[in-house]
Structure formats: structure tokens, C-alpha cells
N, C-alpha and C positions, 0 to 999 in steps of 0.2 A: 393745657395738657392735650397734644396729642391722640386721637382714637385710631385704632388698627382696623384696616378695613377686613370685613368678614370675607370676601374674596380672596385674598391673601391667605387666611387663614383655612380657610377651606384648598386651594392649591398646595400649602405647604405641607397638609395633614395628605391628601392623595400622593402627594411625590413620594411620601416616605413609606406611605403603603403600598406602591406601584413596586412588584415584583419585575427583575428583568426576564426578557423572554427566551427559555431555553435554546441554546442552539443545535446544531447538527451535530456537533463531537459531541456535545454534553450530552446528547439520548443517546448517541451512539455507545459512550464512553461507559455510563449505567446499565445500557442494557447487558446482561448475560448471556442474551442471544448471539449477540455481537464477537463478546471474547471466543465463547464456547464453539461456534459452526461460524459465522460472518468469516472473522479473520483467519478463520487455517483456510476458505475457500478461495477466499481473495490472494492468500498466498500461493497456493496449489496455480490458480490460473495465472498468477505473473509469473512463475515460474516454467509451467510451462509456455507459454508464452516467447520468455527468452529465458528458452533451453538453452545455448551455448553459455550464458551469461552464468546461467543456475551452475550448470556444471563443472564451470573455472571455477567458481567461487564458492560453492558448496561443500569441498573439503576440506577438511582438516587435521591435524595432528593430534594425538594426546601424548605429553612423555610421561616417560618412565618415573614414580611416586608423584605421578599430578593426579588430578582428575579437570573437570572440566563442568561449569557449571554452566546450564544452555537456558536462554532465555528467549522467549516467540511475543514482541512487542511489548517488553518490559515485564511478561508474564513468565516465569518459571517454569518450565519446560523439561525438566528433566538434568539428571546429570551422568555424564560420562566416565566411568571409573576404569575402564579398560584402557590399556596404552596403545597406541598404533592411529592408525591412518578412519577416519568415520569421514559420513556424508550428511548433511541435514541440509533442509532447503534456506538457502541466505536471505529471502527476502525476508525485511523483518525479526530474522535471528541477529543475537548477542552472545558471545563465548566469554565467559571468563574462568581464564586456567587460575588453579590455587593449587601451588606446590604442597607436597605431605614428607617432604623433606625437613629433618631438625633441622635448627637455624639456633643463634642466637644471638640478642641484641645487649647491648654494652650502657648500663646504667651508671651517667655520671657523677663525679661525686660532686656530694651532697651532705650540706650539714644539718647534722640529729642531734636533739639533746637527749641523750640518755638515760638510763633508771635515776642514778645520782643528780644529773643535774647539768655533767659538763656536757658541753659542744662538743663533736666529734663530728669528724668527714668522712663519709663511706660512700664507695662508689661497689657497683657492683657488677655481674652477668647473670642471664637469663638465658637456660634452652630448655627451647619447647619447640611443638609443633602443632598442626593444623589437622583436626580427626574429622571433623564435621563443618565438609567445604561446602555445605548450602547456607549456614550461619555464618560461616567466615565472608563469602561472598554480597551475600542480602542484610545479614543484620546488623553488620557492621560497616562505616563510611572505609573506614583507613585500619585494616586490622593490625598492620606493624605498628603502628603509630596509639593505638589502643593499647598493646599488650605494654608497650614503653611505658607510658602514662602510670596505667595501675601496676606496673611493678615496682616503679618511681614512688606513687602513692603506699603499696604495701613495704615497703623497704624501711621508709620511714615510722609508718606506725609500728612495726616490728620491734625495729631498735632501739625502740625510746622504750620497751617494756625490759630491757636489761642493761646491764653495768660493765661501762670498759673492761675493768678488770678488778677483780676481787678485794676488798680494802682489806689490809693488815691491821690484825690487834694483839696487843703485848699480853703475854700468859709469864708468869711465873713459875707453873709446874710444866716438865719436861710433856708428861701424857697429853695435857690439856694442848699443849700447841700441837702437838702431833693432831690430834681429835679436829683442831681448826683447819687447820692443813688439808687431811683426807676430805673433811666436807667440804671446803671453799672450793678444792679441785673437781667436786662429783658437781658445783651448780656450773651454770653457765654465763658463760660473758662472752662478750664481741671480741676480745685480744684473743681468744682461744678459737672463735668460730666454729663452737660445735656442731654438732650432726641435730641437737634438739631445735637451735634456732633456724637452721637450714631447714628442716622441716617444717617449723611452723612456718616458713615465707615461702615454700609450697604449697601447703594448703591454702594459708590465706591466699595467696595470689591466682591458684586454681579455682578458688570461688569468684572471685574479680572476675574471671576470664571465661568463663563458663556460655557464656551469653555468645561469645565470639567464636565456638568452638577449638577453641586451641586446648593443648594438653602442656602442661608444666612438667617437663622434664628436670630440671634443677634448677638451683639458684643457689649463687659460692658469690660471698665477697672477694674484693677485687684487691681494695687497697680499703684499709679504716686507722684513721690515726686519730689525736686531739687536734682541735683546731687550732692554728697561730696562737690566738688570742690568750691560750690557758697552758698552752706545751710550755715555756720557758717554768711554770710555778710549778707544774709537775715533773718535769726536770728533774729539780731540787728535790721536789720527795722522793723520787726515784733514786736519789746519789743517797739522800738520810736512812732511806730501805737498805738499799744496798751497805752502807756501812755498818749499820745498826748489824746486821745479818752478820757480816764480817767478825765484827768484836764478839759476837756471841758463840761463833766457833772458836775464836781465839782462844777467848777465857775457857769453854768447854775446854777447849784441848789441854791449858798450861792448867788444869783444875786434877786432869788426870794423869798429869806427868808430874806434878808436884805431890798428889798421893801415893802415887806407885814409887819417886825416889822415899820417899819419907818410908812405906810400907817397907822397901826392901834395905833401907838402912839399919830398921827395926828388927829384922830378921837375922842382918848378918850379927847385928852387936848382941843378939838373944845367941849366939851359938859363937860368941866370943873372937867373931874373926876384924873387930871394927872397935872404934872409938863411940861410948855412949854421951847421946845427943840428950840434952837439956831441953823441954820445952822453951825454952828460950832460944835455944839454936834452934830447934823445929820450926818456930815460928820466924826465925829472921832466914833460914833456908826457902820455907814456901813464897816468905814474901822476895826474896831475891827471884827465885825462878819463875815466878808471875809477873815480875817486873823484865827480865829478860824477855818474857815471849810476846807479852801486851806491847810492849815498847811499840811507838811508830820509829825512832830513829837507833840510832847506835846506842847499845850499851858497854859502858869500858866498865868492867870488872875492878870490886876494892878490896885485897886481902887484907884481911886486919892478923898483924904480926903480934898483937897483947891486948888483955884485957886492963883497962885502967879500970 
């Protein structure tokens, strides 16, 4: 068996204690002497120095809803909120202009599974703008590309806390489906895109955003439908809604023409101007005129000329 020489051992234990030796940026860099008096002097005298140079290049613009965020060797400097023509000395300054102009960016669709369960595609838009350009500039890399991101992420968790569109359920009392009706239209869903989820995808998206200065002016869906996958099944429920609905005005209607002929036949033959009807004809009368109006296809009319 091999022994490690103590030599070794003692060089490897000092290597890794051996601190490296600070340099000239690095004390510079720490010291606060340096930011605070060093560097505006150093800049003061290159400046003057090359005065013509300073003077070309020391101006600059501000427009109109910008401001201008000034930076003196990657340090913070101040910012410009006035519009027009300013001067500040170039050595060592960094301008970065941030618009305070809305804008708005275009959230593509995108599929969510909703309250119920199905997939859906929702794309949507965002306008906002930029209140606090010292944040939008410094505490954020890529602030359009930020505000994209968590509008993309808040869009999603949004949607999935509500339902396409309302489910249908079958009442048998006239009141009671009324009673379902009023309330299924006061809640909310994505085929309606009310003002309650609009707002909550501004809030939530204004908390997201807060960090980057931006202010969340709105957010409207764009286009939201089912996805591929499930639209041909809902289709079909959609066409069994729609008829089901159909047959029930139907019958509602020929229920009320078939009462009112039978009421006012009842009326003429009570004051002798009519032939009186048999429940038996009453009943083969309703069910003839319910059968006339339900009909999908043609009905040919059958006079019966005797009773056998």
C-alpha cells in the first residue's frame, strides 16, 4: 500500500487556503470613494480636456411621453422627464429612453383547459403602459418580452377557473327554467367574455407586473373557441340544444292554439251559434292540431264523411 507523502499534503492544504491577491479594479471597484468623488473627477477632466469632443456628443434629445433614464458608469444617475434638447457630460454616460406611450402586445393562442374540463384556444391582447421608467429600465432585462411572458402565464390561470359556456338542464316547470336562465346569464363564462373576468386578468396581471413598472391598461380576448380535438362532439350537442329548444316552442305554441280553438268553440256552441263537440271530438280535434303544427313534414288533411 502506497503512503502520501506529507509534503504533498501540506502544499495541497496551503493552495486551497491561498487567497488571490486583490487587484487594482477590485479596490477600486469597492471602494465608495471611487464611485462617489474618483469618478465624476476623472470625468470632469476628460471632458474638459476634449472639450470639442464633449460638446458634439454631450447632447441630446428627449421626446415627447418618453423620459430618459441616465446612467454615469453603470451607476444611476438620474432621470430625465422633461422633453427637448438636454446636455450631460458623455464620458462614461449611458441614456436609455423608455417610452410612456400605451402600446399593446398580441397574446397567441393558446390552449386552456377550462372549469369543466374541455380544451379551448384563447388568444388574446394586452394594453398597458410604462409609469415607472427607473424600474422598467434597471429591474428588468427585456421589459416587452416580460410583460408578454406573465400575460401569457396570467391568461392561462384565469381561464381554467371558468367554463366555455353555461351547461343546460331540463326543468319541467315553466318558472323553474326561467329561474335557471336569469342565473346561468348573471355567472360568467369565456363565450360571453364579461367585464368580471376582464377584470380579474387585470388585476392579476397588474400584480405580475408591478416589479417592471408597467401599468395594465386592459385585457379583451381575442378569438377563444374549443379546440379541434372536442368541437366536432360539441357540434352535435350544440344541434340536440338547438332542436330540443325548437320542439319546445313548438309544442308551447300548438298547446296554446289548441286551447283557445277548443275555448272559443265552447263559447260559440254555449250561446247556440255552433255544433256541440263531444269530448271525443275535443280530444281527436287537439290531437289533429298538435299533430299539424309538431309535424316535421307535410301534413294532408283526412275528412271523415261518417261515423261507422
Amino acid at each position: 500500500m502506497s503512503e502520501v507523502s506529507p509534503l504533498l499534503i501540506s502544499n495541497s492544504d496551503n493552495a486551497e487556503q491561498r487567497e488571490p491577491n486583490p487587484t487594482v479594479a477590485t479596490i477600486l471597484n469597492e471602494s465608495p470613494l471611487f464611485s462617489s468623488v474618483v469618478a465624476p473627477v476623472v470625468t470632469t477632466v476628460v471632458g474638459l480636456l476634449c472639450l470639442p469632443m464633449t460638446l458634439a456628443c454631450g447632447f441630446f434629445t428627449v421626446k415627447e411621453r418618453e423620459e430618459a433614464v441616465v446612467l454615469s458608469f453603470g451607476k444611476y444617475a438620474g432621470t430625465i422627464r422633461e422633453p427637448g434638447l438636454h446636455f450631460s457630460n458623455c464620458w462614461g454616460r449611458e441614456i436609455i429612453p423608455i417610452s410612456k406611450s400605451k402600446t399593446s402586445i398580441e397574446i397567441h393562442k393558446t390552449k386552456v383547459i377550462d372549469k369543466d374540463g374541455n380544451p379551448v384556444l384563447v388568444s388574446g391582447v394586452v394594453f398597458y403602459h410604462f409609469e415607472d421608467t427607473r424600474k422598467a429600465a434597471l429591474d428588468i432585462f427585456d421589459r416587452q418580452t416580460f410583460v408578454s411572458d406573465q400575460a401569457a402565464a396570467v391568461m392561462k390561470q384565469i381561464v381554467s377557473q371558468y367554463p366555455y359556456e353555461h351547461r343546460d338542464t331540463d326543468n319541467t316547470n315553466d318558472n323553474d327554467y326561467d329561474d335557471d336562465e336569469s342565473s346561468s346569464s348573471e355567472a360568467p363564462c369565456l363565450k360571453q367574455s364579461s367585464p368580471a373576468i376582464c377584470s380579474a386578468l387585470v388585476t392579476q396581471l397588474q400584480k405580475q407586473v408591478n416589479i417592471s413598472g408597467a401599468v395594465i391598461d386592459g385585457f379583451k380576448f381575442n378569438e377563444i373557441s374549443y379546440a379541434p380535438e372536442i368541437a366536432a362532439s360539441l357540434l352535435k350537442k350544440q344541434q340536440a340544444s338547438a332542436i330540443v329548444s325548437s320542439r319546445h316552442t313548438l309544442v308551447d305554441g300548438a298547446v296554446r292554439i289548441a286551447s283557445e280553438a277548443t275555448r272559443r268553440l265552447a263559447n260559440k256552441n254555449s250561446i247556440g251559434g255552433g255544433a256541440k263537440l263531444s269530448a271525443e271530438d275535443q280530444g281527436r280535434l287537439i290531437s289533429n292540431i298538435l299533430t299539424v303544427i309538431c309535424a316535421d313534414e307535410h301534413v294532408r288533411p283526412v275528412i271523415l264523411l261518417g261515423s261507422t
